[in-house]
C-alpha angles and dihedrals in degrees: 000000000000083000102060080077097237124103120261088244090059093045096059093039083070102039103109089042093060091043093051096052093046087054104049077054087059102048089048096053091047088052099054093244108144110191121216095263095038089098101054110103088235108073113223120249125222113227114229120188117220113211124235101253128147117260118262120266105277086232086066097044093057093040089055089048091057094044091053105027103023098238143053117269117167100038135326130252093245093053099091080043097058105108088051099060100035088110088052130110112249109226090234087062099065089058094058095073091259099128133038131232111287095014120151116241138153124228137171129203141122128295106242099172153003138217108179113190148174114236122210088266092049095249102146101223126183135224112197126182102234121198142182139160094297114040140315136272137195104241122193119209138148101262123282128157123300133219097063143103109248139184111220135188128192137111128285119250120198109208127176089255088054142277127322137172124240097220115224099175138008129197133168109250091232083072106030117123112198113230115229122209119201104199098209106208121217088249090068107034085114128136097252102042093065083039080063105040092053093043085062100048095048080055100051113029109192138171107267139083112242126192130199117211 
């Protein structure tokens, strides 16, 4: 319906009074009842005003989309998060026998489910259904809120029903902070070139945590 030129908000702000109209047609036309103009070969079109009203957040949008076609269509909720997650592993990426059992990543994606149980020691654990752009993963972690991008970090574990990921750590991506790593080579751990590095930071002060190794 983007191509009827008006905004979603301003679609459904009209749509009962669309319906209504369509359906006093029809109950004319099941009636019998011909209006003056009902004869003419073009057929006559009901003007209905659309309000002025601002567009839908585009979070909603999307998450309308989900809930009625299955799928996203017009965007994705990690797009506006996509710098953020560059350094990420895709989910995809884990299927392809690029890691190895137990192995540390990093992924990001959206929380899709939850499956919250007690195990036999009482411990309360949880199993959320993690996606991202590529594909989806089964994440355990001890329950925290759902309907919300996430970065997560734990290790993968391979299981006869398929692959999952043992969640460390878990952070919303509105306040996720990427981490950065300078490999220093042997060729350059000299003296000057940590003078000069920290000359640098103390210059530009950012918002992200960098290690040197």
């Amino acid at each position: 319906f983007d191509s009827l030129g008006g905004r979603r908000s301003q679609l459904l702000a009209v749509l009962d009074q669309a319906m209504d109209i369509a359906a006093g047609k029809q109950r004319d036309a099941a009636s019998g009842q011909m209006g003056l103009f009902d004869m003419a070969e073009e057929p006559v079109l009901v003007d209905v005003v659309l309000p002025d009203i601002p567009e839908i957040p585009m979070e909603e949008i999307l998450k309308m989309e989900k809930e009625i076609t299955g799928f996203y269509i017009t965007g994705h909720p990690l797009d506006q998060y996509r710098e953020k997650i560059k350094s990420a592993v895709a989910i995809a990426q884990i299927q392809e026998d690029n890691f190895h059992d137990g192995q540390n990543i990093k992924l990001a994606g959206i929380i899709t489910g939850a499956k919250r149980i007690t195990t036999r020691k009482g411990d309360t654990m949880c199993f959320l259904d993690v996606e991202d752009f590529t594909h989806s993963i089964e994440v355990v972690i001890f329950p925290r809120v759902p309907d919300t991008p996430v970065m997560i970090q734990g290790r993968i574990n391979f299981t006869d029903t398929g692959v999952k990921l043992i969640a460390n750590t878990l952070a919303s991506l509105r306040d996720y902070q990427p981490e950065i790593y300078l490999q220093i080579d042997p060729e350059h751990d000299k003296e000057e070139v940590f003078s000069a590095l920290k000359e640098l930071f103390s210059r530009f002060h950012g918002t992200q945590t960098v290690y040197l190794q």
